[in-house]
C-alpha positions in Angstrom: 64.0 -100.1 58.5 61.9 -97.0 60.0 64.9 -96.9 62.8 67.4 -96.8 60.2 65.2 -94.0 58.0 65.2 -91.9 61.4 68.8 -92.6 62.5 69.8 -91.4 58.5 67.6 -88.4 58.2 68.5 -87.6 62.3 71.8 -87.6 60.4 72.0 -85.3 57.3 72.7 -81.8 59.4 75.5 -83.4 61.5 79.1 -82.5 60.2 80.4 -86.2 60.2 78.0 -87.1 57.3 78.0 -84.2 56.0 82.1 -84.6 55.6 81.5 -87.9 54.3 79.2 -86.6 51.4 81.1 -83.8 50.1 84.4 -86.3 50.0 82.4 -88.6 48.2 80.8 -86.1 45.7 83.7 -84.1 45.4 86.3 -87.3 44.4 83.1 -88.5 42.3 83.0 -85.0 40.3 86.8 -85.1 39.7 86.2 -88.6 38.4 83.3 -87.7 36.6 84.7 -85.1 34.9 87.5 -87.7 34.2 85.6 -90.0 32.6 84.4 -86.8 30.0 87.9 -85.9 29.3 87.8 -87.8 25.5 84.7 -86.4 24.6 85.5 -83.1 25.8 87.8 -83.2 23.8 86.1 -83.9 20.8 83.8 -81.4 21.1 84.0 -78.5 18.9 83.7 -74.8 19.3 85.1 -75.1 22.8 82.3 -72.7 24.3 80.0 -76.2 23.9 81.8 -78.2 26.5 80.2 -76.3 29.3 77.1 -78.5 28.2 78.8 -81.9 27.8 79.8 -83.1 31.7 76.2 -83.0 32.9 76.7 -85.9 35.9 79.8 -84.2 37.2 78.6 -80.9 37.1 75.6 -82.0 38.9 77.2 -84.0 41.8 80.0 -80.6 42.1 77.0 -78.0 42.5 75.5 -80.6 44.9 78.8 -80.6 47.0 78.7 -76.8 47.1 75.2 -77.4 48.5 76.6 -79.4 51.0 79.2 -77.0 52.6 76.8 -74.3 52.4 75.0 -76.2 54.6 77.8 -77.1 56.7 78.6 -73.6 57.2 75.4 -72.3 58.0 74.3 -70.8 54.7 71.5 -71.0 52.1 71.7 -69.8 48.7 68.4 -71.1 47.0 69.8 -70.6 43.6 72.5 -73.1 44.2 69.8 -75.4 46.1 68.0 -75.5 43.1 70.7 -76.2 40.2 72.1 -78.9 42.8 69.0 -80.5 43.6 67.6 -80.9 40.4 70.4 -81.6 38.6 71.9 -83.5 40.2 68.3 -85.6 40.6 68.0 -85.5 37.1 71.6 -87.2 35.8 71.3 -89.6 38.5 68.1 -91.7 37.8 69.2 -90.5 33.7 72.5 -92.8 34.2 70.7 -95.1 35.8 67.7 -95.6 33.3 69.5 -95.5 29.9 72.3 -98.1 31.1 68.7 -100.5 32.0 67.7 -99.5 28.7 71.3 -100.6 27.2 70.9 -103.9 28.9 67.6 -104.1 27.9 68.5 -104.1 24.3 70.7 -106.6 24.5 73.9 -104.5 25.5 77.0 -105.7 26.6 77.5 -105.7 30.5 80.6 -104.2 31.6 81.4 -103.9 35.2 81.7 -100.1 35.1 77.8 -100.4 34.3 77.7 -101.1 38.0 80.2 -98.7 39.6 77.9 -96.0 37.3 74.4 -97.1 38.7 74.9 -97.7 42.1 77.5 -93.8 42.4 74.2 -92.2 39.9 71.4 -93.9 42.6 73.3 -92.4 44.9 73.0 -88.9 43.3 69.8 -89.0 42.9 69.1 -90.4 46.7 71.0 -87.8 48.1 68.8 -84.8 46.2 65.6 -86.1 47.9 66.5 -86.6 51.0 68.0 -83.2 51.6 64.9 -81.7 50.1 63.6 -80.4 53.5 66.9 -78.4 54.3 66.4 -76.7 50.6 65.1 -72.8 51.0 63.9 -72.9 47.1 61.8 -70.7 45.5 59.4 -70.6 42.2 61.3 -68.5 40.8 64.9 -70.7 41.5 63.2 -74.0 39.7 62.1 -71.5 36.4 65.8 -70.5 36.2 67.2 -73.9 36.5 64.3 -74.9 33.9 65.3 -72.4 31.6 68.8 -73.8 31.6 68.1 -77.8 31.8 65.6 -77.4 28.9 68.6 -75.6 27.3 70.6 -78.0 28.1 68.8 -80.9 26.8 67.6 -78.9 23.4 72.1 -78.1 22.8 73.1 -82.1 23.8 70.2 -83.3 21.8 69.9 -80.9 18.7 74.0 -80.7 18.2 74.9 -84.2 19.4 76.9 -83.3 22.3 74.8 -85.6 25.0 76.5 -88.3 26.8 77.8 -91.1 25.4 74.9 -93.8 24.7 75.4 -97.6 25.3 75.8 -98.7 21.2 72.1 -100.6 21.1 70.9 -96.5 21.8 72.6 -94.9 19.4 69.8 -95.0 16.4 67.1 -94.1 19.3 69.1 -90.6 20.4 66.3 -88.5 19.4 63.7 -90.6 21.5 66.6 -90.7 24.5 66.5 -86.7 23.9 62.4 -86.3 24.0 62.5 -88.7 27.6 65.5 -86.5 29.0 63.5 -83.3 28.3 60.5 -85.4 29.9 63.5 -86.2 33.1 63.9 -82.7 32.9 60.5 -81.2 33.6 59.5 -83.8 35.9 62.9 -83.4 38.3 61.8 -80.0 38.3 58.0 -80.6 39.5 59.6 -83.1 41.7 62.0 -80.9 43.9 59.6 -78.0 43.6 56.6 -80.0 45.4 59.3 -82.0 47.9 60.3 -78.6 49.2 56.3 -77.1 49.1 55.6 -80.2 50.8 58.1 -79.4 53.7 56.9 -76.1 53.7 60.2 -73.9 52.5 58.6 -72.8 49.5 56.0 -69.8 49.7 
């Protein structure tokens, strides 16, 4: 296991796998966004779908990460929308479709195409944290807009989809993903102090 851990993170600068994420996250976000198109299209005044594909839009700023790295570049804004949102709606996915189950929902084998693509999200955001050039001030402007975020999905109804057993618990759902919110932001912030890019 510690050979593979080193052989993976030996990995994670090397065009080959970087190639092979940003195919992966990029067919992911066009899915993703897919998978929104109903309730996008449900959602009313159009200005308010910027705030309803919050998985897709997190994986797509995570593959602009990844070709800025790829070509040499840092931009620390981008780092830090990709890293923490893209954390965030990852172990979100993964956690309310638990919760589903837990409730008694119905299993559906898209459950596990969503958990195991989300996991991978969330993975991915951590284990580039070393390679981010984030700053303070980056993680207070994508708090301002993920506590924004959460407050418009929440407050106007416009969050993702809940599994049915959820639905009469959305406000709670909406107090633990502005919980998700801050602690993905404390999270990244003290992964990338930790390796010493943060001053």
């Amino acid at each position: 296991m510690v050979t593979l851990y080193h052989w993976l993170m030996g990995s994670l600068r090397k065009s080959w796998f970087l190639w092979s994420l940003i195919i992966t996250n990029f067919f992911g976000s066009i899915y993703g966004f897919y998978w929104y198109k109903d309730q996008l299209a449900q959602t009313h005044p159009e200005w308010l779908r910027i705030f309803v594909p919050d998985s897709p839009t997190g994986s797509a700023l995570f593959t602009l990460f990844l070709i800025t790295l790829l070509i040499g570049r840092s931009v620390p804004t981008l780092e830090a929308f990709a890293a923490v949102t893209n954390f965030k709606y990852g172990v979100w996915a993964v956690a309310v479709i638990l919760a589903g189950w837990a409730m008694g929902g119905t299993k559906h084998w898209t459950d596990f195409m969503l958990m195991f693509s989300h996991a991978g999200m969330a993975i991915e955001s951590l284990l580039y944290a070393k390679h981010y050039t984030i700053r303070f001030r980056h993680i207070l402007m994508v708090g301002i807009w993920t506590t924004w975020n959460d407050w418009m999905d929440y407050m106007l109804d416009i969050h993702p989809y809940l599994p049915s057993v959820l639905n009469e618990y959305d406000r709670f759902v909406g107090w633990l993903t502005f919980a998700l919110s801050l602690f993905s932001l404390s999270l990244i912030y003290i992964l990338v102090k930790k390796n010493r890019k943060v001053v």
